[in-house]
Every structure is written in C-alpha cells, then in structure tokens.
N, C-alpha and C positions, 0 to 999 in steps of 0.2 A: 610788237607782240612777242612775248617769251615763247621759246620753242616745246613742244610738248614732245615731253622724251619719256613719258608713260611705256610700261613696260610692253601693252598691250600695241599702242601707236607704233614701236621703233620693230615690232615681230612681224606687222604689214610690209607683203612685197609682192605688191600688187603690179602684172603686166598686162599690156594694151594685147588686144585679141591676136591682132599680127604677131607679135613680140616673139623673137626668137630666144626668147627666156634663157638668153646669154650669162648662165654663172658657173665659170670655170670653177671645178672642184680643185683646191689644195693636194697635192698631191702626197701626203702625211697621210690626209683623211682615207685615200684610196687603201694604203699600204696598212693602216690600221684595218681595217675592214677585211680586207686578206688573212693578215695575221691571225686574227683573235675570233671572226664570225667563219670562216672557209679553210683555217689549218693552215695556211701559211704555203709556202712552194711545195712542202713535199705531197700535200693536194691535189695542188693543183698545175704543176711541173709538167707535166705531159699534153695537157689539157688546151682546146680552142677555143676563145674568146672573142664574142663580137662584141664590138661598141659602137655602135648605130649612132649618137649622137656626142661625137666626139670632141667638135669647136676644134680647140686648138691644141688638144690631145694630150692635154694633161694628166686625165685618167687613163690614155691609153698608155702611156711612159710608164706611168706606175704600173700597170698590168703585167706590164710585156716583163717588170724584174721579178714576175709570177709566173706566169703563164708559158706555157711552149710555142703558142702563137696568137696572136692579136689583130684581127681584121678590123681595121677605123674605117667610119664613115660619117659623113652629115649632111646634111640637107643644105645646108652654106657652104661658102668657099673660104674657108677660116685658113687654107694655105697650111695645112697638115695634109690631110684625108683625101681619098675618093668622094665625090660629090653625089651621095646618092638620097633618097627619098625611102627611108625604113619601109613607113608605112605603105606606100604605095608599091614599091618594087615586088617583084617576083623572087622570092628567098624558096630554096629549096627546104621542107619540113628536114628537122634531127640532123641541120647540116652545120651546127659548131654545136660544141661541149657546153657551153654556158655564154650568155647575152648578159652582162653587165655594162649600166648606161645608169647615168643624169639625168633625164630625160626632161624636156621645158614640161613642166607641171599640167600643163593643158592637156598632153596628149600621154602621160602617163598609162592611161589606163590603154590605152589602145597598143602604148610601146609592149606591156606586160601580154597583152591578149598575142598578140605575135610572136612573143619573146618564147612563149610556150610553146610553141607551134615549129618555132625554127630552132632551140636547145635542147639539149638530148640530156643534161646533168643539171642545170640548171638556171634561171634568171633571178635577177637580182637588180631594184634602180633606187638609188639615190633620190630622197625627196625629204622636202620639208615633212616635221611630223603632223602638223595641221590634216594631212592627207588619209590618212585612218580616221578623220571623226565625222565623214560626209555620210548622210544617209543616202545618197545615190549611190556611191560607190560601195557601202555596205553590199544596197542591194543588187546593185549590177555586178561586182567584185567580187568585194573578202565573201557573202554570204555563200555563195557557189565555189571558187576558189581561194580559200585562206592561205596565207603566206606560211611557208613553214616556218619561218623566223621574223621577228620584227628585232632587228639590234639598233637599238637607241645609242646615240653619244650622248658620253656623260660632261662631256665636254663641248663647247660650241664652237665651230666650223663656220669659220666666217667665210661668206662668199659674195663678190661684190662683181657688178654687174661688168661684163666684156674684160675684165683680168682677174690676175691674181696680186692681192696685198697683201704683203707678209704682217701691215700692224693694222690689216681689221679688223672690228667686231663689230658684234652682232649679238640681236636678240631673237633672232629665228631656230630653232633646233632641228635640227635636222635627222635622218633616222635611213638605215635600210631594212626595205622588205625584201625578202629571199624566197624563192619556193625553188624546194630542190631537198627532197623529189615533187619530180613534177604533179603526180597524184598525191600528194599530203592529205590530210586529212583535221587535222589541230594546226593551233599557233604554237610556237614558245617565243616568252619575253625574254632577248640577252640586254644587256649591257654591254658597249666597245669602251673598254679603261682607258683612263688618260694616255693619249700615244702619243700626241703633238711635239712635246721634247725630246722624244727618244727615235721617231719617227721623221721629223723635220728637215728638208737639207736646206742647204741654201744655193745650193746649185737647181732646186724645183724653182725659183724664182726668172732665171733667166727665161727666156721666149723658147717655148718645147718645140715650135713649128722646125719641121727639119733635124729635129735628133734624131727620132726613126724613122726608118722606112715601113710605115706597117700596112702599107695597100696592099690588096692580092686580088683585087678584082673579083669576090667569091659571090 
C-alpha cells in the first residue's frame, strides 16, 4: 500500500494518554523567539526564568544565553534537571520573572493556568498551532484570558519525538502564545522571520545533558 503523505495525514502527531509528549525544541527556535517576540538580552538580561518542562534542556541552554537565571525542571529523569511535578508542587505565587516551557500538549492549558499564578512579567509555551482553534479551550482559555501575543513561525520547526534532528521536517506548524502582561486584555498576531540560518549552531546538536548547571532547587 503506497504511503499517504497528504498534507493533512503527515500534520498528525497524535500521543497515547500516558505520553510524555517527548519533542525536544531546536534550540534556533528558542533563540528566534527571544530575539524577534521578547527583545532579545537587553530584555530580558536581568530577568528569572522557569522551565517546568524541560526533558533534556535544550530550551533551557538557549534561555540561559538570554536570561540572568534559568531554574529547569520536569517531571522525568531526562539526566539534565531537578525531578519535579510543575503541576502538582507547591510553587511560591510571583516567585520568577517569566515561565517559559514546551509543555506536552495535554496539559498545556493547566501549565499556562499556573504559569500565571507563579510569573510576575510573564509566560509564554511552545505549542502546535492546531491549539488556538479548540472550542473548549476557547471557552475555558483564550475567552477569559487572551494571550497578548500569538507569534507564528513562518518557517517550520521540525521536532521529532525523544531528540533532536538537524535534517527533519515536518508538516506540523508550530506557534507561541505569550501573555505578558499578565492582565492583557486583546490579542496581537506577530510573525517570527526566518531565523533558522542565522540562528542555528551546530554545536545545539551535541547532547545538552550536563552543559549547565541550572538546578536551584526553587
């Protein structure tokens, strides 16, 4: 049977209920998002960052050549991070400057409902764009708190399940939602410009486990 590579078929990335919805972010993508959606270091230079679901801490490595400090964590033992439970732990309210995360798709909405609750400037997660056209989440979500920003890539960020590929693609598009400030009140639609080539190293390919230290136990 010939394989069906319809555009719609190859944008499915459908995980089992357990699924630790394992897709490390390219760390280009991170660094584009920084730059062009948040101002880049001189921003966010001083500033504290949690990253709740961190895997193997490839978003955190990119952060941390942002941010003044980067507190990792996840729910697994991906041999980076502190092993903790976002959603269930006891997080002090307004106790880091902005929560930015990937968060496995399931539990999205509940990462954002927290994210509010424990950032003082702002949250911000990584997600398929598929994730804005739910009427559940309309109604439980965006209709009560709208993101300040949705910035779409206009380029596709391949992400492939427990690593990173430097020659994958993909037909899934991917987007972030931003709120910051935390009382918003509107949307705006950006654009993140082709960053991939300008952004790219090849040193983000090697295994990040073990470049930084970013536990602090907070």
């Amino acid at each position: 049977m010939a394989q069906n590579t319809s555009h719609a078929v190859m944008a499915q990335r459908t995980e089992s209920p357990d699924s630790l919805d394992d897709f490390p972010t390219p760390p280009w993508a991170t660094r584009a998002f920084v730059e062009h959606v948040l101002g880049g270091k001189a921003s966010t230079g001083g500033l504290h960052v949690l990253e709740p679901a961190c895997g193997r801490g490839y978003m955190s490595s990119a952060l941390a050549e942002y941010f003044g400090e980067v507190t990792s964590s996840d729910i697994f033992d991906y041999g980076f991070a502190e092993i903790r439970d976002f959603l269930n732990e006891p997080r002090k309210e307004k106790s880091v400057d902005w929560m930015i995360t990937n968060p496995p798709f399931k539990a999205a909405e509940a990462f954002v409902d927290k994210g509010l609750k424990v950032a003082r400037v702002g949250v911000a997660i990584l997600t398929r764009t598929v994730f804005i056209e739910s009427i559940g989440r309309y109604e439980r979500l965006f209709s009560k708190r709208p993101p300040t920003i949705v910035a779409q890539y206009v380029e596709r960020v391949p992400m492939v399940k427990g690593r990173l590929d430097k020659s994958a693609s993909t037909a899934t598009g991917y987007c972030w939602l931003v709120w910051a400030p935390l009382d918003n009140a509107g949307t705006e639609l950006v654009w993140i410009p082709p960053s991939r080539k300008q952004l790219e190293r090849e040193a983000d390919y090697s295994d990040a486990t073990g470049q930084l230290d970013l536990m602090d136990g907070s």
